[in-house]
N, C-alpha and C positions, 0 to 999 in steps of 0.2 A: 512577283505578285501573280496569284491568280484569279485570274478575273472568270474563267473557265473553271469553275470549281466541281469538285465531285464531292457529294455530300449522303446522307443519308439518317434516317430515323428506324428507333426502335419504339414500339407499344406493347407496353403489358395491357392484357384484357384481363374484367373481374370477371370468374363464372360460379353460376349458379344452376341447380336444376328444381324443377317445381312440378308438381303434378297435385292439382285443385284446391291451388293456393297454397300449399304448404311444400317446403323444400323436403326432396326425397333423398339426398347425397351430401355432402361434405363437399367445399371445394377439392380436396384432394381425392375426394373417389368420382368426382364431375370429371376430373381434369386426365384422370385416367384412363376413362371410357373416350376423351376426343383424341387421346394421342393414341388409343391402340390401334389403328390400324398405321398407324407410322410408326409405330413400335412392331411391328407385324411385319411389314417393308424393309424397316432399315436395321430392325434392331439397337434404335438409337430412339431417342423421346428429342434428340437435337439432330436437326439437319441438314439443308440447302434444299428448295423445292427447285421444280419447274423453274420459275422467274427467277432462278441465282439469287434468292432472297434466305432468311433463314429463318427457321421456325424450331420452337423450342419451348423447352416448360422450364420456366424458372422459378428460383424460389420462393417457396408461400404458396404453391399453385399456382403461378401467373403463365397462362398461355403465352407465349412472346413471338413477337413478326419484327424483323427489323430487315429495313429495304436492302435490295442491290441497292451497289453504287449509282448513284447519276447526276447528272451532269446541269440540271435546269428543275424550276420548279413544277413544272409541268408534269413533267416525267416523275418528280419525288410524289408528288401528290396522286399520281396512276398508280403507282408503286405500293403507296400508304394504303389508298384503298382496294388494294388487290389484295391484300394481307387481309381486310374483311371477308372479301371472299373466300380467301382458302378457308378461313375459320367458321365460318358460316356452314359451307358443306362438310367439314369436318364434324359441326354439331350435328346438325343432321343424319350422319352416319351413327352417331351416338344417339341419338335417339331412337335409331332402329337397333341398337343393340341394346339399349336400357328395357324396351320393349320387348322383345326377345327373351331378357331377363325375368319377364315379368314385374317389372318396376316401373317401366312407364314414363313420364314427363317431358316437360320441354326444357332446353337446355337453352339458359339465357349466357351471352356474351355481350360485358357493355366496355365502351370502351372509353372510358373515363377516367379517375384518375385516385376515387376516395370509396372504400367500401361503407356498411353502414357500423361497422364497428370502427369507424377513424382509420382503418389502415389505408395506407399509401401507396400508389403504385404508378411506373413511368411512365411518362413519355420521351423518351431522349432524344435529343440532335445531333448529328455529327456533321463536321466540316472540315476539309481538306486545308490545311494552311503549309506554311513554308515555316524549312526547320529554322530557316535564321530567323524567325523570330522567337523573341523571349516569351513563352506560353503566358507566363504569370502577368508580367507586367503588361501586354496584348489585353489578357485577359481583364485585369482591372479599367483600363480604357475602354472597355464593352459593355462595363458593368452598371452606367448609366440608363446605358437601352435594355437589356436585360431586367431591372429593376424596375421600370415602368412598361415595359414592352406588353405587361398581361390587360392595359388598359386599352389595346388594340385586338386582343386573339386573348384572351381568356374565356375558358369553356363556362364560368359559371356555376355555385353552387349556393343549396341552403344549408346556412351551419348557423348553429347558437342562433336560433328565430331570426336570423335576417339572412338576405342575399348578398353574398361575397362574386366580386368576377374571378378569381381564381383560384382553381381545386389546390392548386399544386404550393401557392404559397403560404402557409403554414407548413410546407413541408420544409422547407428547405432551412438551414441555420449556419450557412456559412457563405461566402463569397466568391473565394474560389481555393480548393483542395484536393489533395488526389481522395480523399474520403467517398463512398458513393452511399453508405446506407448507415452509416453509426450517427455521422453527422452530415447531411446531403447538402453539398454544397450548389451553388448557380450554375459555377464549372467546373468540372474535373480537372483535375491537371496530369492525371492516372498516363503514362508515356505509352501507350497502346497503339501505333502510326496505321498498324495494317498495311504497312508499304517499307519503302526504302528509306528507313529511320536516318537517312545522312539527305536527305529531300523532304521530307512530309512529315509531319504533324497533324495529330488527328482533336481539332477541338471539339469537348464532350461538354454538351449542357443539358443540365437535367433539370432545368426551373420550367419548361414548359408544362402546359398541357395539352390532354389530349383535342383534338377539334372533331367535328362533326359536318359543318360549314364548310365547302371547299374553298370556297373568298379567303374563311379566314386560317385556314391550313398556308393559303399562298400568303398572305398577308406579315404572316408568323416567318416564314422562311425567309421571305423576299424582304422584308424590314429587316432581318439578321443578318443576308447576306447583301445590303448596300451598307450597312454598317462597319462589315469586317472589310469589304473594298476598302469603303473610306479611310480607313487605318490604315491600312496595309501598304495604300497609296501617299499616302501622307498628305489628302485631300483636307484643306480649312474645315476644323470641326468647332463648334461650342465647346470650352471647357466645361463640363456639368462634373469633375471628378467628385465622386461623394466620400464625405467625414466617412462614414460608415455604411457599407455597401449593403448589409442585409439588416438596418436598421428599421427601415419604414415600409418593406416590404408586404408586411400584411396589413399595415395601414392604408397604401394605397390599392391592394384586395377589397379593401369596407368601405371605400369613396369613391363610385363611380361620375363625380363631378371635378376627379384629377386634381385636387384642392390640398391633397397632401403635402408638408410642405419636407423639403429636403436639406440636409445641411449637407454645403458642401465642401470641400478640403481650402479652400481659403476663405473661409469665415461665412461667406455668404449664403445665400437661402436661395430655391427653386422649388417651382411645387410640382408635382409629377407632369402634369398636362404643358406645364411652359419648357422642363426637356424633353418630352416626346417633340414637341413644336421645333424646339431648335434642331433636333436632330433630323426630322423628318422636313425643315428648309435645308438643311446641307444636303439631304438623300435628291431633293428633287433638283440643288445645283449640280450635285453627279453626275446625274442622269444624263446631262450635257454632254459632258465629254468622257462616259462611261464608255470602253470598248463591246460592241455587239458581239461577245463572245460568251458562252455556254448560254443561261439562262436570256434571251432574245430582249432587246432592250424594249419590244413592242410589250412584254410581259411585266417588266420592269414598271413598263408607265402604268400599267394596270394599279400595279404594287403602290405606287406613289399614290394616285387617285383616288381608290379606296382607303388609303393610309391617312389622307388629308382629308378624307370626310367623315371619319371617323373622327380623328380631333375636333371636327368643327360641330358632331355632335355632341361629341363631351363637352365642350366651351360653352354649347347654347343649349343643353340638354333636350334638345330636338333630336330624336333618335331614329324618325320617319325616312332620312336616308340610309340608312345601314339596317334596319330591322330586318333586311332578310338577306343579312350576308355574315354578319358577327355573330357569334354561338353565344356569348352571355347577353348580350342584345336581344336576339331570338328568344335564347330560353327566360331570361325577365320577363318580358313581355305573355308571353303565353304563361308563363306563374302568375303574373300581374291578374291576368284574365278570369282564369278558376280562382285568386283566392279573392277578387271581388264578388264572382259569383257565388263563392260559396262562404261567404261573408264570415270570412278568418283571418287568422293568423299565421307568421310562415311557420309553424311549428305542425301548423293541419296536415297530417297521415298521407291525406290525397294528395298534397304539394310534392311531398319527400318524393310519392309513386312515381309521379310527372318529372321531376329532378333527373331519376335516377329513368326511367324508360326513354329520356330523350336519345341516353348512348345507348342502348340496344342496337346491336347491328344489325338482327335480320330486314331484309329488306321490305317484307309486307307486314311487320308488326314493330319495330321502332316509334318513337315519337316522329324523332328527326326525319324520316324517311318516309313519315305520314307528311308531312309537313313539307316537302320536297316533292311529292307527288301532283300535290295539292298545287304548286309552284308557289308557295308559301316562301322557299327557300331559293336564292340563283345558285347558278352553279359557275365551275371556272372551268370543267373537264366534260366529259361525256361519259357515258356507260358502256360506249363500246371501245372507249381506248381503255379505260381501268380492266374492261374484262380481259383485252388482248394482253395488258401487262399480269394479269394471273397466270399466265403461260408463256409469255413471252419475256427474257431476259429484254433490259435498255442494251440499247444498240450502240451505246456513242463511250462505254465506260470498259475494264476489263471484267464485268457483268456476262458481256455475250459470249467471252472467251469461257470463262465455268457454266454461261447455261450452255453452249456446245457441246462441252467436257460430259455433262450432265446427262444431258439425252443421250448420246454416244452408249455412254457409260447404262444406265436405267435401257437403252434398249437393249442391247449384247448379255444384262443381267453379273457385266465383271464388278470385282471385286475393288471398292475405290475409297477414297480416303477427300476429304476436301475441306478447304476453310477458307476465312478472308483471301491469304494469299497462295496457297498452294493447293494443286492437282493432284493426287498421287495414284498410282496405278498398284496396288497388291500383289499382281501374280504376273508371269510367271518369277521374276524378280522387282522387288521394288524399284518404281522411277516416283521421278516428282517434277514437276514444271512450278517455279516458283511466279509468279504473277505481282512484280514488286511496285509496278505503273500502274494507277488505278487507272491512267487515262487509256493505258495500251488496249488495242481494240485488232489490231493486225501488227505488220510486221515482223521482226524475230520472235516476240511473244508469240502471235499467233502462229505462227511455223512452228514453235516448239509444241503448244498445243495441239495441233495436226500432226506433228510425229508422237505425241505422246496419245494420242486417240488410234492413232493407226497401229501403234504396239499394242495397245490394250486390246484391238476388236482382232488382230494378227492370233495372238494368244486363245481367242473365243473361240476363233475358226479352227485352229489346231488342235483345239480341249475336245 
């Protein structure tokens, strides 16, 4: 069991560009202008920044950031939003070159989950498991919390004239698959370890969404991973196994009173709010004799606290203690606001605007971040550890051995190759340092990394 776990998230961002009110570019010619000057650098549109994190365009136009490894939520959530950052100043670059062009506009990044033509785009999870267990059947034991889990961290959206809590469930129409976009399952089962496939297993879920709210970014993580402890541990859980795993999924997206009702594989019935409830009294007998290892049990308790008053909002639809920590909370609320004021319906133009500018990332023109300013919104991090982790690799995972590798490499200007697991040096003959312990941080790993850094800048000096 790992109770020290290394985990990590990918986000696609939607972009757009606008100059006075009307869009001037195509997704795919926005998305052009913010990766050339990383196409300029690396001659790659995919890569590993500074923070050993990677950045890339994937398909459809989707900007993409998915974290270095780490080891706590604290750090994944520094991580998550340093990936704002880089893409923030990347747009910004592109708007001095769309300017340039004589074309002009501002370049919007939101970072959500639903464009306005219905398309789809992720937020993924990844988590560190052990290869003795059976992915699939793991996997269906999770699929309880996973299926109600968006009545705690769901981002929120307007669709078909009402308020849904989450973006992402109408996406998804399987339970678990190696499938990722024909038919997008809750979990992948796609065999991808990124490590030492005879020790590690990488669990891929792709039913989240995106957050905005740092509460509920920890909330999303820290509810996942006391669930996969409990498992793994073979900690006393509620049976909640459900008939059918992605049957009422978007039902309990349309009922934020958790009233949904669920059938479960031995005939009986739960309705979404009575298995969060159960799962989240087991999460808080964990907490007891949880080992204080990777994510700090002091973090933990946060997790539980927030997690238990969040249900007790759902139960008594008293939302006054969470309104400034849950993102569909939040964004309800402040929709609730304008569409009384502007005495309509959720179909009113001006809602969708408000919907969709709450994920804008820039920092002085977002909703979310007007909102935050304001202290409208708590926080769980600071702005000056998220900024430190835009440059700085996590310390505690093999993150700091490639952002090493990286700087080394980006100062001397050599020729280098890199990815999840491997290092590789190009010239004067190729080496490669494989990096198969996501935990390695020193040791023989990092010796080999310092002889593979010392052949590379050898070679520079000699060139």
């Amino acid at each position: 069991m790992f109770t020290r776990r290394v985990m990590g998230v990918e986000t696609e961002f939607g972009v757009t560009a606008f100059r006075g009110g009307s869009q001037v570019l195509s997704p795919e010619e926005v998305a052009r202008y913010l990766f050339r000057p990383v196409v300029s650098a690396h001659r790659s549109s995919n890569i590993f920044v500074d923070n050993a994190s990677r950045l890339y365009l994937d398909v459809g136009a989707h900007p993409e950031y998915a974290t270095a490894e780490c080891d706590s939520i604290t750090q994944l959530l520094n991580s998550d939003k340093a990936g704002e950052l880089i893409f923030d100043r990347l747009s910004r670059t592109a708007e001095e070159a769309l300017a340039a062009d004589r074309i002009g506009g501002e370049i919007y990044l939101f970072k959500n989950n639903v464009d306005s033509r219905g398309n789809s785009y992720g937020a993924h999870e990844n988590y560190l498991i052990s290869r003795e267990l059976a992915l699939k059947p793991f996997s269906l034991q999770l699929m309880p919390h996973m299926i109600t889990r968006q009545l705690i961290c769901g981002a929120g959206l307007i669709k078909n004239n009402r308020f849904v809590i989450s973006q992402r469930a109408d996406q998804v129409w399987e339970g678990v698959s190696s499938a990722t976009t024909r038919t997008r399952p809750i979990i992948n089962t796609r065999d991808e370890p990124h490590g030492d496939s005879h020790r590690f297993r990488r669990m891929h879920v792709i039913v989240g969404d995106s957050n905005m709210a740092e509460p509920t970014f920890a909330l999303k993580i820290g509810s996942t991973l006391l669930v996969i402890e409990m498992l793994e541990a073979g900690f006393a859980m509620p049976n909640f196994e459900l008939d059918n795993p992605i049957d009422h999924i978007r039902d309990i997206s349309a009922d934020p009173t958790g009233a949904t009702v669920l059938r479960l594989k031995d005939g009986s019935a739960a309705t979404a709010l009575e298995v969060q409830r159960g799962i989240f009294e087991a999460a808080r007998a964990w907490l007891a004799e949880r080992p204080d290892e990777g994510t700090p049990n002091t973090d933990m308790e946060r997790v539980v606290d927030l997690w238990g008053r969040v249900l007790d909002a759902i139960e008594t639809q008293d939302f006054a203690g969470v309104d400034q920590e849950i993102d569909w909370v939040i964004k309800r609320t402040l929709l609730e606001q304008f569409k009384e004021r502007l005495d309509c319906d959720w179909d009113h133009p001006k809602l969708a605007h408000i919907d969709l500018a709450y994920h804008d990332i820039r920092r002085e023109r977002g909703l979310f971040y007007h909102l935050q300013r304001k202290g409208l919104v708590k926080r769980w991090t600071t702005d000056e550890a998220i900024e430190q982790a835009a440059t700085t690799a996590p310390q505690t995972t093999r993150a700091a051995l490639r952002g090493r590798f990286l700087a080394a490499a980006r100062g001397s200007g050599a020729s280098v190759n890199v990815d999840w697991v491997h290092l590789k040096v190009n010239h004067p003959e190729p080496r490669t340092v494989a990096l198969l312990d996501p935990f390695a941080t020193g040791g023989e790993a990092g010796e080999d990394v310092e002889k593979l850094i010392e052949y590379m800048l050898k070679d520079r000096k000699e060139g």
